[in-house]
VOGU-3710 file (C-alpha; in Angstrom, 3 decimals, decimal comma):
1> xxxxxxxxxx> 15,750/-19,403/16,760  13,939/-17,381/14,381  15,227/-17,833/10,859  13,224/-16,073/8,483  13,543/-12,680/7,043  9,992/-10,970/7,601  9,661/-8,806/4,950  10,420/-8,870/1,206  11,473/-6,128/0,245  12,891/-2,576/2,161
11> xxxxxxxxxx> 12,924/0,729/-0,071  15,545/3,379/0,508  13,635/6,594/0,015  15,988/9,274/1,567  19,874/10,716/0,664  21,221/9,944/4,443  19,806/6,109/4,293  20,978/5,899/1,165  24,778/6,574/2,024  24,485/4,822/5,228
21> xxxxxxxxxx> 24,049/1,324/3,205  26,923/2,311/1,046  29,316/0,930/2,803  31,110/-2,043/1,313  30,839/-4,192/5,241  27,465/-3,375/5,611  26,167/-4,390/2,157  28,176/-8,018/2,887  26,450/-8,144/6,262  23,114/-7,869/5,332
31> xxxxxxxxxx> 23,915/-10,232/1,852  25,130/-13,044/4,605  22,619/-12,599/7,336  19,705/-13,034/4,009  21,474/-15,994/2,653  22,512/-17,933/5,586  20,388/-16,315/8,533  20,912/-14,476/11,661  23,769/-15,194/13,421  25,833/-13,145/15,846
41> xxxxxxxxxx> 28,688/-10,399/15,359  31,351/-12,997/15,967  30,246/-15,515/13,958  29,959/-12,711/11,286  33,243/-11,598/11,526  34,800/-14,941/11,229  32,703/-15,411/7,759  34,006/-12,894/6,185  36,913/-12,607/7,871  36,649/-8,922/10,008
51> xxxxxxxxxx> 37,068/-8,639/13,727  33,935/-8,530/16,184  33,567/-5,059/17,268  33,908/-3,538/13,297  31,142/-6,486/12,357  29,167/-5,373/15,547  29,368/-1,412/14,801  28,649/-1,600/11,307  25,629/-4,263/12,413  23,998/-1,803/14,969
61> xxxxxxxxxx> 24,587/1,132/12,039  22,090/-1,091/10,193  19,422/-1,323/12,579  19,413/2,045/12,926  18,130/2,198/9,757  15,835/-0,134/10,218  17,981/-2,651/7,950  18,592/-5,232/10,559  17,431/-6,165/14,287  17,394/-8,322/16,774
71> xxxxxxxxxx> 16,507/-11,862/17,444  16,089/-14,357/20,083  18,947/-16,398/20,639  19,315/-19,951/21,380  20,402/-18,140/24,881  20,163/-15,557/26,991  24,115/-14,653/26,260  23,494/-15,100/22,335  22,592/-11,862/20,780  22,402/-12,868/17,032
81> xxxxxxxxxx> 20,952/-9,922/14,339  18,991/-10,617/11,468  17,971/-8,792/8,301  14,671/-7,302/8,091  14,148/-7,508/4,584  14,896/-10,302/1,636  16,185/-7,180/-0,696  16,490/-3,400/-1,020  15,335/-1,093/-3,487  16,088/2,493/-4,549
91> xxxxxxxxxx> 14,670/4,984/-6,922  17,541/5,919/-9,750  14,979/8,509/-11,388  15,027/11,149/-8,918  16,362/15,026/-10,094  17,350/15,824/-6,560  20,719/16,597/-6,611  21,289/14,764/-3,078  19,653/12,238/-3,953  21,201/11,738/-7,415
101> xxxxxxxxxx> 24,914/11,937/-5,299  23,585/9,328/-2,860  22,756/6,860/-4,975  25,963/7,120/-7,138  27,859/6,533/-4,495  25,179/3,050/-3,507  25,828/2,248/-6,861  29,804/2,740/-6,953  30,404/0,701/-3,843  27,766/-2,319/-5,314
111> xxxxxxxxxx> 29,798/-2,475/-8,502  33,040/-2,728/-6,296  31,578/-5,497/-4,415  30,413/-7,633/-7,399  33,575/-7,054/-9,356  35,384/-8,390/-6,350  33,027/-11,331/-6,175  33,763/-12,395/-9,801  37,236/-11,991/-8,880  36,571/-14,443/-5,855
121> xxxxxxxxxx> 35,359/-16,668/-8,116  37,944/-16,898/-10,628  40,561/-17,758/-7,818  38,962/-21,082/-6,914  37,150/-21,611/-10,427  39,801/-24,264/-11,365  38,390/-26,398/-8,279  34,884/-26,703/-10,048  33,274/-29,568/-11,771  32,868/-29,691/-15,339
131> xxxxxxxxxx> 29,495/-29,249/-14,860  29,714/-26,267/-12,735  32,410/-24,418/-14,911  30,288/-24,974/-17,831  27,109/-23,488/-16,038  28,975/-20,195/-14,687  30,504/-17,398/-16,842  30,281/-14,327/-18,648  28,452/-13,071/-21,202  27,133/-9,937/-22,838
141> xxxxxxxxxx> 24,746/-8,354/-25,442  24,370/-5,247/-26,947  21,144/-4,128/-27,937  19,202/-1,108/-28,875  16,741/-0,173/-27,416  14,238/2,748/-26,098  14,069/3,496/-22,369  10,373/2,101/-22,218  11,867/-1,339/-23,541  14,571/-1,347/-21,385
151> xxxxxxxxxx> 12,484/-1,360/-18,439  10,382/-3,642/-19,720  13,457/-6,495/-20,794  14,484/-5,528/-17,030  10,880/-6,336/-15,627  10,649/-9,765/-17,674  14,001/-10,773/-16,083  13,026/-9,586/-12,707  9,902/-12,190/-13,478  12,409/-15,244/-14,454
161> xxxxxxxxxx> 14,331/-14,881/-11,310  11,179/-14,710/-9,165  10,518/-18,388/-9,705  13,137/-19,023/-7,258  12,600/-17,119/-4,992  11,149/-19,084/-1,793  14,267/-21,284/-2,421  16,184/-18,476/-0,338  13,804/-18,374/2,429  13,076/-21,942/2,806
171> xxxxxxxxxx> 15,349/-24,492/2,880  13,361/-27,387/1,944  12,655/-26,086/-1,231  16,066/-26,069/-2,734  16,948/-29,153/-4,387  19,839/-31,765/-4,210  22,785/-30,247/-5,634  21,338/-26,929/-5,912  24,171/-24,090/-4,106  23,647/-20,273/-4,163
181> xxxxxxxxxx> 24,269/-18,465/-7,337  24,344/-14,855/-7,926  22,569/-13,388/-10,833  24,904/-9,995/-11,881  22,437/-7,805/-13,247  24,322/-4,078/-15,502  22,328/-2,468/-18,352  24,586/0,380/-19,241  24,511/2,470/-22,162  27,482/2,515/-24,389
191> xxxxxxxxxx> 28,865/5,874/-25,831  28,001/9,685/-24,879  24,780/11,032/-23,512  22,976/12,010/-26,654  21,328/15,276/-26,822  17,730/15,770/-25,918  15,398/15,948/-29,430  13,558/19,163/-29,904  9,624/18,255/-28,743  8,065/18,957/-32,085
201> xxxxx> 5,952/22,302/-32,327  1,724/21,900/-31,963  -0,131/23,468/-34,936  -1,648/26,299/-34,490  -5,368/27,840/-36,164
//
């Protein structure tokens, strides 16, 4: 069975892609398929505990957008899916107004979904090691910055995370002991939008 994902990385460039991946199932489906591999609509569904023909719908939905396909299976009656890419991207800059709706509601439904995975995690965090309690958490900082350094401190953390990155696509790179963990990333601004600064005025001869 084939079980790597082929491509890196899959950009969402358009309004109607865009909401189609909003969807709270879909964005768990193509999270499981990346970090355990493809495996079928019923096996799917048990994981994260749907029914087959909602896993199934919502699974075909996503190759239509070219976010999943299909793979040989171990038989000719196994159909298992697989996703096509290791992440997906967006643009949050755009001034479309379509595209400015679409991507507040991507971002809406992923906070959702990582809110209710720290919640998951706080059910069963009394079952933990020490050494795994003190390892997990939450933390914050507050610091001011410009835009340019934002993206910058956001880019040098991208970096950090990279060095682990052919852990998720090959197994025999992950250590003893080693489990997935995932890395929460917000960088919101506190307070009101602050006006825009006049552009100062050019001399003139």
């Amino acid at each position: 069975m084939i079980d790597e994902v082929p491509e890196r990385s899959v950009k969402l460039t358009d309004p109607r892609t865009l909401r189609a991946y909003a969807h709270p199932l879909r964005m768990r489906l193509i999270g499981l398929l990346r970090s355990d591999g493809p495996m079928t609509a019923t096996k799917a569904a048990a994981r994260l505990d749907d029914n087959v023909p909602n896993c199934s719908f919502h699974l075909r939905q996503l190759a239509k957008y070219g976010l999943a396909e299909r793979v040989p299976g171990a038989d000719s009656r196994e159909r298992p899916w697989r996703a096509t890419a290791q992440s997906t991207s967006w643009d949050d800059d755009s001034d479309d107004p379509a595209m400015k709706a679409a991507t507040d509601q991507l971002n809406t439904v992923m906070l959702a979904l990582y809110a209710q995975r720290a919640q998951d995690y706080l059910a069963v965090r009394g079952d933990e090691s020490v050494e795994w309690r003190a390892a997990t958490g939450f933390s914050d900082a507050v610091l001011h910055v410009t835009a340019t350094e934002l993206r910058e401190l956001t880019e040098e953390v991208r970096t950090l995370l990279a060095r682990y990155d052919e852990r998720g696509a090959d197994r025999a790179r992950r250590p003893p002991g080693s489990r997935p963990v995932q890395i929460i990333q917000m960088a919101v601004p506190r307070g009101p939008v602050p006006p825009e600064e006049p552009r100062a005025e050019t001399d003139r001869d």
